[in-house]
C-alpha positions in Angstrom: 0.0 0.0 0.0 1.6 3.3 -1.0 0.0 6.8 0.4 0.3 10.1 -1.8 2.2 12.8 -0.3 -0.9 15.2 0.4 -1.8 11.8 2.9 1.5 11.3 4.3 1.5 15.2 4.8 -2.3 15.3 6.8 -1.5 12.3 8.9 1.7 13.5 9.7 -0.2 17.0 10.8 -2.8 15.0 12.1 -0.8 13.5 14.9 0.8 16.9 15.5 -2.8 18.5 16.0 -3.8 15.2 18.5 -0.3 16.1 20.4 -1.5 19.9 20.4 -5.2 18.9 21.8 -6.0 19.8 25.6 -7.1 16.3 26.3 -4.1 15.8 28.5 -1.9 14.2 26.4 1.0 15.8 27.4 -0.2 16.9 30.3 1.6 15.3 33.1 -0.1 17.0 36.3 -1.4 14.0 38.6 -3.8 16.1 39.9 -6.0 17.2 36.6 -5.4 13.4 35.7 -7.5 12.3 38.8 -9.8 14.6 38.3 -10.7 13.7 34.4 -10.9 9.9 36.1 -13.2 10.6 38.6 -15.6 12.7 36.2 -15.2 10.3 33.8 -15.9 7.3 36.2 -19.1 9.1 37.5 -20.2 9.7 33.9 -19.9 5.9 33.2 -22.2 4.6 35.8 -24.6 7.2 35.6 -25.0 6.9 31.9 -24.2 3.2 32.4 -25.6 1.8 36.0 -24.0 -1.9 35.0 -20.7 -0.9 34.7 -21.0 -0.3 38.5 -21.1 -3.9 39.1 -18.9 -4.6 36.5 -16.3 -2.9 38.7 -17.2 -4.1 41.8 -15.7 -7.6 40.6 -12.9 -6.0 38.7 -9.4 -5.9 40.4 -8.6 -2.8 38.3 -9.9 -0.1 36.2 -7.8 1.6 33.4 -9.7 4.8 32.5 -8.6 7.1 29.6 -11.0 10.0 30.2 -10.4 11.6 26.8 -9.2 9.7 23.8 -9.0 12.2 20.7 -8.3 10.2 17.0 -7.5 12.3 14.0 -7.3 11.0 10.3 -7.0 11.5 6.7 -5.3 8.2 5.3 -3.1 8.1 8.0 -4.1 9.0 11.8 -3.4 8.9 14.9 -4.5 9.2 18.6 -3.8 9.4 22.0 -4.9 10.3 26.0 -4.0 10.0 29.3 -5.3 8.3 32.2 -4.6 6.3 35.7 -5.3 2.7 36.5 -7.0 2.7 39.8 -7.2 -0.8 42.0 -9.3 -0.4 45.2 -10.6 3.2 44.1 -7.1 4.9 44.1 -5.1 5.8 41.5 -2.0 3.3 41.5 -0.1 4.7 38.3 -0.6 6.9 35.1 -0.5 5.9 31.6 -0.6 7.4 28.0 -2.0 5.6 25.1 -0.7 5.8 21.5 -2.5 4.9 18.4 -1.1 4.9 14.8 -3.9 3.9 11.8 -3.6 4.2 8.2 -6.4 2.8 5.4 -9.5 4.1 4.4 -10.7 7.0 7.1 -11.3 10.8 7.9 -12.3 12.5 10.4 -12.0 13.4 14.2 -13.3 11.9 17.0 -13.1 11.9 21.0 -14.3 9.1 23.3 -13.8 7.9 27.0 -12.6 4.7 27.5 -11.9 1.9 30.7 -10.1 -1.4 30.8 -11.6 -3.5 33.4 -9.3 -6.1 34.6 -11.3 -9.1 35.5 -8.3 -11.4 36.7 -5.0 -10.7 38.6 -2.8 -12.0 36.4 -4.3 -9.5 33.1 -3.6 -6.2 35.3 -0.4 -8.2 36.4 0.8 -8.6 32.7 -0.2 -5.0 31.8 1.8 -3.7 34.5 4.6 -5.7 34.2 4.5 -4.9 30.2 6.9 -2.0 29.4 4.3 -1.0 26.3 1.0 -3.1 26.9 -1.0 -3.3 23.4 -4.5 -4.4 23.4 -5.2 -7.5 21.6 -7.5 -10.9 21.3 -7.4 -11.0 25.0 -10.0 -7.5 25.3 -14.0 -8.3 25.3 -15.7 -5.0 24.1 -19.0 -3.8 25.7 -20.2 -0.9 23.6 -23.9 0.0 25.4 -25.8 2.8 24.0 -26.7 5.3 26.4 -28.8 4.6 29.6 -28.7 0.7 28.6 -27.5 -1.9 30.7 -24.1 -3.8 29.8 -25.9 -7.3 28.8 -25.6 -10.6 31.5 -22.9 -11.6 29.5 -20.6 -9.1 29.4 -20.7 -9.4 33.9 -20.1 -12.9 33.2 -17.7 -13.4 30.6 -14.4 -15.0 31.0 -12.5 -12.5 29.2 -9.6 -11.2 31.3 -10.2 -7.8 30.6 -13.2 -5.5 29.4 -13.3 -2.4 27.4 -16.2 0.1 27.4 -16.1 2.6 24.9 -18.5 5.3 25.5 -18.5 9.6 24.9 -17.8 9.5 21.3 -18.0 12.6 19.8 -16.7 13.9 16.5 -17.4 13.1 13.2 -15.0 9.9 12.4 -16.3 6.1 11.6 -15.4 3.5 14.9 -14.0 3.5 18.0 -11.9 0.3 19.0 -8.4 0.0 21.1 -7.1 -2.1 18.1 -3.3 -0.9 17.4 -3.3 0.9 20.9 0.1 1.0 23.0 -0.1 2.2 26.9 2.7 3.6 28.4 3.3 4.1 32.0 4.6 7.6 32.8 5.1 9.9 36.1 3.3 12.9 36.0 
């Protein structure tokens, strides 16, 4: 697959733009972190009363508050966000995505990793750049709907719920997504 320079050009300024977005990539300060997690965890059970449960079995939460994806050909993405165990934050993470194919567009959308099993938020700790693969289960409930019976009881090791999207770009999914743990 070969891209034209005017794509190569607006991916290229597209992941400059995503960089250049107040979404807190970039933004290293603990304390706005924590506070984008907790709105962003009170959003998802309000709009999403199941994911409360969902949690309560969880051993840890990885919530990206704001995700912001750009594209024209190429694109590109990224956030920050905290992974909480027992309700407190227990380190912070940034999340990279590169895309290229058929696509335009902009978007933003929240989104958490529930760890159903130790040895999941084990491996993604231990990982020094954890991608998500096979291994995620995705739960995408439109608003005020409750997560199905299955998703609470799925044997997946880790959930994601993908929910906020805004913008006017085609899919959300954590496909080609690299976390990174960093100290804000």
């Amino acid at each position: 697959m070969t891209f034209s320079r005017r794509e190569v050009f607006f991916g290229l300024g597209a992941t400059s733009l995503v960089a250049a977005c107040g979404n807190g990539v970039g933004n290293r300060n603990a304390a706005t972190i924590d506070a984008r997690v907790d709105s962003t965890l009170s959003q998802l059970f309000n709009d999403y009363p199941g994911t409360r449960d969902l949690a309560g079995k969880a051993v840890g939460l990885l919530v990206m508050p704001v995700v912001t994806e750009i594209g024209l050909g190429l694109g590109g993405g990224g956030g920050t966000g905290a992974l909480r165990v027992g309700g407190a934050t227990v380190d912070y993470y940034s999340m990279l995505k590169a895309s290229g194919g058929l696509q335009i567009g902009a978007q933003q959308y929240s989104h958490v990793l529930f760890f159903m099993t130790t040895e999941a938020m084990e491996n993604f700790r231990r990982s020094p750049g954890y991608a998500a693969g096979a291994n995620v289960f995705y739960a995408t409930p439109s608003k005020g709907e409750n997560l199905a019976a299955e998703t609470t009881t799925t044997l997946a090791p880790v959930i994601a719920v993908i929910f906020g999207q805004s913008g006017l770009r085609v899919g959300a999914t954590l496909e080609g997504v690299k976390y990174t743990r960093i100290i804000p």
